[in-house]
N, C-alpha and C positions, 0 to 999 in steps of 0.2 A: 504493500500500500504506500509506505513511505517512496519508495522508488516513483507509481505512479502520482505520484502527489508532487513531486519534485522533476519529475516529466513534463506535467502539464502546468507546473502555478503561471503561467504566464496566460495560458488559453482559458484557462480554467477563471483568472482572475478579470480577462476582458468580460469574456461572457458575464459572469456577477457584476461586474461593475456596468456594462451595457445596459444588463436586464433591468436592476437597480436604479441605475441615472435616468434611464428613460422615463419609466415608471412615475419617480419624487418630481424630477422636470415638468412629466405634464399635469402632474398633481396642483405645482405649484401654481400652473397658470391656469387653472380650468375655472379658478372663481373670475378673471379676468373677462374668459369668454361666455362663460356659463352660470353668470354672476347675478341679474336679476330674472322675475319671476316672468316674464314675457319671454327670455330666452331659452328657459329651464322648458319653457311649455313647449313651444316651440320644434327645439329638439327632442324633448320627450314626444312630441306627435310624428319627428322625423323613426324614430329608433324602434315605432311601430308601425311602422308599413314593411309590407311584405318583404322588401327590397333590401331593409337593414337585418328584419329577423334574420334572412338567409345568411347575411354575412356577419354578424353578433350575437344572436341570438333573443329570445321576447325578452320583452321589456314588461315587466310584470310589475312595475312601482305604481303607487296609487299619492295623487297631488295630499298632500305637497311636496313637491320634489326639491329635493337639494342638489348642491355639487356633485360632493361625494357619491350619488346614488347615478347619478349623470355618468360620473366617470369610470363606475363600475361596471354599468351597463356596457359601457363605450371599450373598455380595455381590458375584460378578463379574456376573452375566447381569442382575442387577437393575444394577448399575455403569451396565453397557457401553450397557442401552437410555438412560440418561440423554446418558453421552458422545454417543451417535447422535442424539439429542437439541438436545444443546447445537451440534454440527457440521452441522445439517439447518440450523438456524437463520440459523447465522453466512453458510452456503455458500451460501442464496439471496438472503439478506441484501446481501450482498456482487454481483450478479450480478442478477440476475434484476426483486428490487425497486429495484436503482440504475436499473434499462434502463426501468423505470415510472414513476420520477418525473420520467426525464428528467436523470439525474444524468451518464450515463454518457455521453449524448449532449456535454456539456458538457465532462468530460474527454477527449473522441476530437477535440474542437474542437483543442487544444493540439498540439504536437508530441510525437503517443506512441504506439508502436505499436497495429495493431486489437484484439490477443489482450491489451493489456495490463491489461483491468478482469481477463478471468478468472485471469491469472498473478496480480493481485496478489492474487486471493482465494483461491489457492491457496495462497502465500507464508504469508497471515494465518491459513487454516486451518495449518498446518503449525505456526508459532510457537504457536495456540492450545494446541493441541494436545502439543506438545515441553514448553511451560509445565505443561501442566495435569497430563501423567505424570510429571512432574519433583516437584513437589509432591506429587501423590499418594504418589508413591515415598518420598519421603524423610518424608512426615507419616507412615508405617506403620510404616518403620525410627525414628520416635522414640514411637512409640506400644509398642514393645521384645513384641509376645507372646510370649507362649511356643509354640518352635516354629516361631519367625518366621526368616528369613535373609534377608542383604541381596539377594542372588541372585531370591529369590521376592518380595522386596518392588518390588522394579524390572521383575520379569518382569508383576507386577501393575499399575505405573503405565504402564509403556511398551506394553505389551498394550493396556490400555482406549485410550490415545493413539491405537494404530496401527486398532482397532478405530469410534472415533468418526472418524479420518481417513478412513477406509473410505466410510461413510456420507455423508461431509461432499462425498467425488469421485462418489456415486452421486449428489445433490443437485446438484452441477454439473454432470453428464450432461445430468436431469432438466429444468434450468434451463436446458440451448441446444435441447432440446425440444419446452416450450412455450413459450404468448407471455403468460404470467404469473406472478408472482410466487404466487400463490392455489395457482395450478392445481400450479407446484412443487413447491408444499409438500406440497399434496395429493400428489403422486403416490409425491414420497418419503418419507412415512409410510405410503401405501398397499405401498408396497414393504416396510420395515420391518416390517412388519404381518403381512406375505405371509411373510418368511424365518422373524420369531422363530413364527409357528402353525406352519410346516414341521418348525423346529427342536424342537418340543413335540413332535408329532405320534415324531416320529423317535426324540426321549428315551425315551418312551414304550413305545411298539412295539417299534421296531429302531436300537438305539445306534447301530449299527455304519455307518448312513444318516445321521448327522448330520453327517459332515464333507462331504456335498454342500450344505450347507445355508445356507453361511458364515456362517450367525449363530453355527454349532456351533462355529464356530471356537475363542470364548473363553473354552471351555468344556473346548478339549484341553489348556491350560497346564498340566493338573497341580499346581498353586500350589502352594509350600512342601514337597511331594512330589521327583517328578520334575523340575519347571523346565523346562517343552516350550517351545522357541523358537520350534520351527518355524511355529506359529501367527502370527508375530508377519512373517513372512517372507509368509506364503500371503495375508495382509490386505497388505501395503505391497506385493506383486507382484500383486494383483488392483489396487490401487488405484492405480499406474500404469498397467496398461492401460485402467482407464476416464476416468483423467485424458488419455489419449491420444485416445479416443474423442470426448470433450468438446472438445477442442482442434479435433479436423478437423470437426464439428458445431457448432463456430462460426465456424470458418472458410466453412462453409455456408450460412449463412444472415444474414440483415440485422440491423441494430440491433433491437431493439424486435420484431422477431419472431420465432417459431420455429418449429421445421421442422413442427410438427404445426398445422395453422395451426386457428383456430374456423371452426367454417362459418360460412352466409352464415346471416343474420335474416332473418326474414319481413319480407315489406314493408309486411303491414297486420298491426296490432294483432290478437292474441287478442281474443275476447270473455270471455276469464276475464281479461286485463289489465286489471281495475279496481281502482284508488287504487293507495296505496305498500304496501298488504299483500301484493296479488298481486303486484306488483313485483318486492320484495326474494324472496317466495316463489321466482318466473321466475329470479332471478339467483343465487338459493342451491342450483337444483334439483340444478346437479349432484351438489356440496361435498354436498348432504343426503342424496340417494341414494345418493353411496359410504361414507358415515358409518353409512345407516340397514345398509346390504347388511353394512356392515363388520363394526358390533359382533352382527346374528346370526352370523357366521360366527364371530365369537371367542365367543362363548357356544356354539357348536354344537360347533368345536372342544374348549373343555375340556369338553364335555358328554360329549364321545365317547371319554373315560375313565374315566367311571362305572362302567364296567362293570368296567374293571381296579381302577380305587380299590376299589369296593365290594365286593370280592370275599376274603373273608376266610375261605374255604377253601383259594383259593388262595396266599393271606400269611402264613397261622397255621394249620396245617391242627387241629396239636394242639387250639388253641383251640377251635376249631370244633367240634370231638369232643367237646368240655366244654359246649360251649352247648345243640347240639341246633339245629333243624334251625329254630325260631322266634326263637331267641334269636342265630343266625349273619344270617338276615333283618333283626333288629331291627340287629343289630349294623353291617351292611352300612349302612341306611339312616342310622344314625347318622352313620356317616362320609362319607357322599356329602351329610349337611347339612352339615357343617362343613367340608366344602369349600366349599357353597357359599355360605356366608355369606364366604367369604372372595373369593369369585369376584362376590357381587353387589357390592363395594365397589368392585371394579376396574369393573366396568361402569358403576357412576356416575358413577366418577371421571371414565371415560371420556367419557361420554354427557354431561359439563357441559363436553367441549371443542368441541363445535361450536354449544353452546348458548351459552357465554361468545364465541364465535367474531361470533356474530351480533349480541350486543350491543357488543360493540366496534364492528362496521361504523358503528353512526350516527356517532360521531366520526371515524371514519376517512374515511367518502363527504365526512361535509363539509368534512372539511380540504382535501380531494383538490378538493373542489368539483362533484361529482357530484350533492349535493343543492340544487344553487342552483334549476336549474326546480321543484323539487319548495315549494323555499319564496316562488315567486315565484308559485305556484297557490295555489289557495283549500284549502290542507293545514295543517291547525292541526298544531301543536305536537302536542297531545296524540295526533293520531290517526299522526302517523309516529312516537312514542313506543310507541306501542302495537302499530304494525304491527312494531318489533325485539320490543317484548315478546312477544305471542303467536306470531309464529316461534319463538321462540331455546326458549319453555317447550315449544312442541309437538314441536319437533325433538329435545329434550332428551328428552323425557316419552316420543318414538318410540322412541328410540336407548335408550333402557335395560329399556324393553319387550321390545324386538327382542331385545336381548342376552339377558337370560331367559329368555325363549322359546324361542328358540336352543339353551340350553342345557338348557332342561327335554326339549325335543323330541329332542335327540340324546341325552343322559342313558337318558332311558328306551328311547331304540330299543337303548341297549347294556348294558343294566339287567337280568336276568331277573325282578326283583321291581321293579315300576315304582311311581313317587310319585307323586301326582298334580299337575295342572299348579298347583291351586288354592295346593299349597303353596308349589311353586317361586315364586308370582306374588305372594308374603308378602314375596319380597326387591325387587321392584317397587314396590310399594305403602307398605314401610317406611321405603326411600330415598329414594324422589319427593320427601316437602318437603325431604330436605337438600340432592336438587338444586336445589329452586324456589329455597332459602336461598341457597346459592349465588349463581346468575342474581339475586336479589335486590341483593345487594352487590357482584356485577357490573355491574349497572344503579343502583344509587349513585356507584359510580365515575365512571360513565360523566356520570350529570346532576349531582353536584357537585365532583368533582377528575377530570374527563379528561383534565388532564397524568399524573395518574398512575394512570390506567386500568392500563397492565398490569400494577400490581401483582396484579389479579387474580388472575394465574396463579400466585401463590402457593397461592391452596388449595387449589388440588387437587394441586399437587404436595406440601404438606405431607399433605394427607389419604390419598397414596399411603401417605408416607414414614412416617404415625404408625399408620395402619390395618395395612399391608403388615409393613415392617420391626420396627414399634412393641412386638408379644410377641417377635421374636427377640432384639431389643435391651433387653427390661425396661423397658420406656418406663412410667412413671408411669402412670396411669390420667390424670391429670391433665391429663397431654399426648396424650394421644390427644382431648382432650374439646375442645382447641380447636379444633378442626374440624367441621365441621356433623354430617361423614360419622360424625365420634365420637358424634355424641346418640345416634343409634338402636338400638337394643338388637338382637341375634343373630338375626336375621330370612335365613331361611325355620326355622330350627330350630325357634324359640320363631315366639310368633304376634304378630302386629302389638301395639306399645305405643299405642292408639289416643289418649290423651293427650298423648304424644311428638308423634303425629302431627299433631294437631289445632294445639296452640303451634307447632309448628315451620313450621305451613302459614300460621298468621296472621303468624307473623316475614316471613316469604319474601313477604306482600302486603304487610306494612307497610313494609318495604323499598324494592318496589315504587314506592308511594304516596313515600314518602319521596326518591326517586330522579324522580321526576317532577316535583314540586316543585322540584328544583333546576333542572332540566334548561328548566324553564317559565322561570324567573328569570335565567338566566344569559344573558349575551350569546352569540351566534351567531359570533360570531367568536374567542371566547376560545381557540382552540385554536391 
C-alpha cells in the first residue's frame, strides 16, 4: 500500500484537490447567481423539465428553495460520475496494470501474502476516497450558503466518497476478470455507461424505477432537504459484497490472467494485415466497436426524450392555447435544438476519448516495447505516425457521427413533428474540427513533450466543465473560449459558422504537421 501511495501522491492529490476546488469554488458563488427568490424559482422550474431531469436528475425540493438545495440539485450526479471516474482509475491502476508490467509479479517474489496487491488497492481506494469527502465536506461548510447545514454538507462529501468507492470495487471485480489493464477499463466504463443511460431512462419515464439502478442512488440524498443516509448505506453494502466477489475471483485465477481468458489468434496472417495501419486498426477493433456501439446508444438514449422535452402541450398547456397549433410546433422544435446543442458537446467531448486514447498508444507500445519489430522493419517514422493519426481522426470522426445519428434517429421516432437529419448533422459537422483540434494537440504532446502526454486529458475534461457546468455557474464567456469545444457557435440550432470551420480545421492540420516534426526529431528512446 505504502508503495502504491507513494506511486501515485501526485495523481492521486490532483484528482482531491480538482474534485474539492471545484466543488467549494462553485459553492462559493452560487448565492451570487442563485441569490434571490425570483432566481431560485426560476431555475428551480429550469431543473424540472424533462430536458435537465435527463441530464441531473428530478428535482424533488418543494418552495422555499435555497442555494444550497439549488446547488445540490445542480452538482451531485454531475459530482458522482467524476468521483466514479477518479476511482475506475486508481482501482485498475493499482491491480490490473501493476499485473502488466510485471510489477506485481515482483512484489509476490517477497514474503506477502497472494491477495495482498488487491487488499492494498482497496486500502488506497478507501483512504482516496475518506480524503476526498473529507474535503469536499468541509470546503462547502466554508463556502457558508445559504441554506446550507453541516449535516447536508457531509451527507454530500461522504455520499460522492461512498459512491466513487462503489465504482472503484466494480473496477476491481472487473480487473480479476480480464487479462488486461485496457480491457478493465473498458469494461468499467462500459458499465458506468450502462447504469447512468438506465438511470436517465428511469428519471425520465418512471422515478419510482430509479433506485434499481444504483446510479439512482445519489440522487435519493435529498441534500440540504431531508438528509437521506440511507443511500450512503445501500452503496458501502453493495460495495462489500463485490469486494467479496473480487477476493474469491482472484483467488481463482493466476497472476497475469483472468478468468475470461482472449481467444486463440489465427495462425496465419489476414490479408487485410498490411503495415502498422491495419495493425493498430486489428488491435483497437475491439476498444472501437464498443466506443462506436456506445456513443449511438447515448445519442439514441437522450434522443428518446424528444418526444417528452418537446412537448409543450403537455408542460404549459395554457401556453399552448396562446400559441396555436404552428406556433406550439415551432415552439417544441425550439426546444428539442437547444437541447441538442447541449447534447452534441457531450458527444464530442466524448468521441475525443478514444481518439486521444489512440494517440497516446504510440508512446505507450514503445515504452512497453511493443514497437521494436515495427522499427526494426522498413516502417518510416512518418508512416507509423500517420497510421495513430488516421485511426485516432476516423474513430473520433465515427464516434461523434454515430452519436448524432443516434440521437437524430431516436428523437424523431419519439417526435410527432420530426427534424430532419440534415439539421441534426449541423452539430457533427460544427464540432468535427474542434475534435481534429483536439487530436491535434494530443498528437503534439505526444511528438514533442511525451512525458507529459497526459496532460491531454485536461481538455476535455475542462470543455465538459466550461460547456456543461459553465451557464449554471456564470462562467465568463471568456472561459468557456478556452476550449476548442468553446469556438463553435450553437450548432444544430443556428447553421454551421463555415469560417469557424475552415480556421479551426487548418489549426487541427497545423498541429498535426507540427507534432510530426517533433516526433521525427526526437530520440526513440526519450521516454
Amino acid at each position: 500500500m505504502r508503495l502504491d501511495l507513494h506511486r501515485d501522491w501526485l495523481k492521486i492529490g490532483l484528482w482531491i484537490a480538482g474534485l474539492a476546488g471545484l466543488m467549494a469554488s462553485a459553492a462559493a458563488k452560487f448565492e451570487s447567481i442563485y441569490g434571490t427568490p425570483k432566481a431560485m424559482a426560476s431555475i428551480a422550474k429550469t431543473l424540472k423539465t424533462p430536458a435537465m431531469v435527463s441530464l441531473l436528475g428530478p428535482f424533488t425540493a418543494t418552495p422555499p428553495f435555497s442555494s444550497a438545495v439549488i446547488y445540490g440539485a445542480e452538482m451531485m450526479v454531475f459530482m458522482g460520475l467524476f468521483a466514479a471516474m477518479m476511482n475506475i482509475y486508481f482501482a485498475v491502476h493499482a491491480t490490473r496494470a501493476e499485473e502488466d508490467t510485471g510489477t506485481t509479479e515482483l512484489i509476490l517474489a517477497h514474503a506477502v501474502g497472494r491477495q495482498s496487491p488487491l487488499l492494498a488497492a482497496i486500502v488506497e481506494l478507501v483512504l482516496i476516497n475518506a480524503v476526498a469527502g473529507i474535503l469536499e465536506a468541509l470546503g462547502l461548510q466554508a463556502a457558508s450558503m445559504p441554506g446550507a447545514n453541516a449535516l447536508g454538507s457531509w451527507l454530500f462529501g461522504l455520499g460522492l466518497a461512498a459512491f466513487g468507492f462503489m465504482f472503484g470495487t466494480f473496477s476491481l471485480l472487473f480487473a480479476q476478470m480480464v487479462s488486461s489493464a485496457r480491457a478493465a477499463t473498458m469494461l468499467s466504463y462500459v458499465w458506468l455507461g450502462l447504469l447512468y443511460m438506465t438511470r436517465m431512462g428511469t428519471d425520465v419515464q418512471n422515478p419510482n424505477l430509479t433506485c434499481w439502478t444504483v446510479f439512482g442512488w445519489i440522487e435519493k440524498m435529498q441534500l440540504y432537504t431531508a438528509n437521506v443516509w440511507t443511500p450512503i448505506w445501500l452503496m458501502l453494502g453493495l460495495s462489500a459484497g463485490v469486494l467479496l466477489g473480487a477476493v474469491g475471483l482472484a483467488n481463482a485465477r493466476d497472476i497475469g490472467a483472468g478468468l475470461v481468458e482472449p481467444r486463440a489468434g489465427r495462425s496465419t496472417a489476414s490479408r487485410f494485415l498490411q503495415g502498422p495501419l491495419m495493425l493498430l486498426a486489428r488491435l483497437e477493433r475491439t476498444s472501437t466497436i464498443i466506443w462506436l456501439i456506445g456513443l449511438f446508444v447515448l445519442g439514441a438514449a437522450y434522443g428518446s426524450i424528444f418526444g417528452t422535452v418537446g412537448d409543450l402541450v403537455k408542460s404549459n398547456p395554457m401556453m399552448a392555447k396562446l400559441l396555436g397549433n404552428s406556433g406550439v410546433n415551432a415552439a417544441n422544435r425550439a426546444v428539442v435544438l437547444g437541447l441538442a446543442n447541449t447534447l452534441v458537446v457531450i458527444f464530442a467531448v466524448v468521441a475525443a476519448v478514444p481518439a486521444i486514447s489512440i494517440l497516446l498508444r504510440l508512446n505507450a507500445d514503445e515504452r512497453k516495447g511493443y514497437l521494436e519489430l515495427l522499427h526494426a522493419a522498413p516502417v518510416s517514422r512518418l508512416r507509423l505516425f500517420l497510421s495513430h493519426t488516421i485511426q485516432a481522426v476516423s474513430v473520433g470522426t465515427l464516434a461523434l457521427a454515430l452519436g448524432v445519428l443516434g440521437m437524430a434517429v431516436a428523437g424523431n421516432a419519439s417526435m410527432t413533428t420530426t427534424i430532419s437529419l440534415a439539421r441534426f448533422m449541423r452539430g457533427f459537422i460544427g464540432y468535427w474540427p474542434a475534435l481534429l483540434v483536439v487530436c491535434g494537440i494530443a498528437a503534439l504532446l505526444v511528438g514533442l513533450l511525451p512525458r507529459l502526454q497526459a496532460l491531454i486529458w485536461v481538455v476535455p475534461v475542462y470543455g465538459v466543465l466550461s460547456m456543461f457546468l459553465g451557464p449554471m455557474l456564470d462562467f465568463p464567456k471568456w472561459a468557456e473560449r478556452l476550449s476548442p469545444f468553446g469556438w463553435v457557435n450553437a450548432v444544430p440550432t443556428h447553421a454551421v459558422a463555415w469560417p469557424t470551420f475552415a480556421w479551426m480545421t487548418a489549426l487541427g492540420i497545423a498541429l498535426f504537421g507540427l507534432a510530426y516534426v517533433g516526433y521525427r526529431r526526437r530520440d526513440l528512446t526519450m521516454n
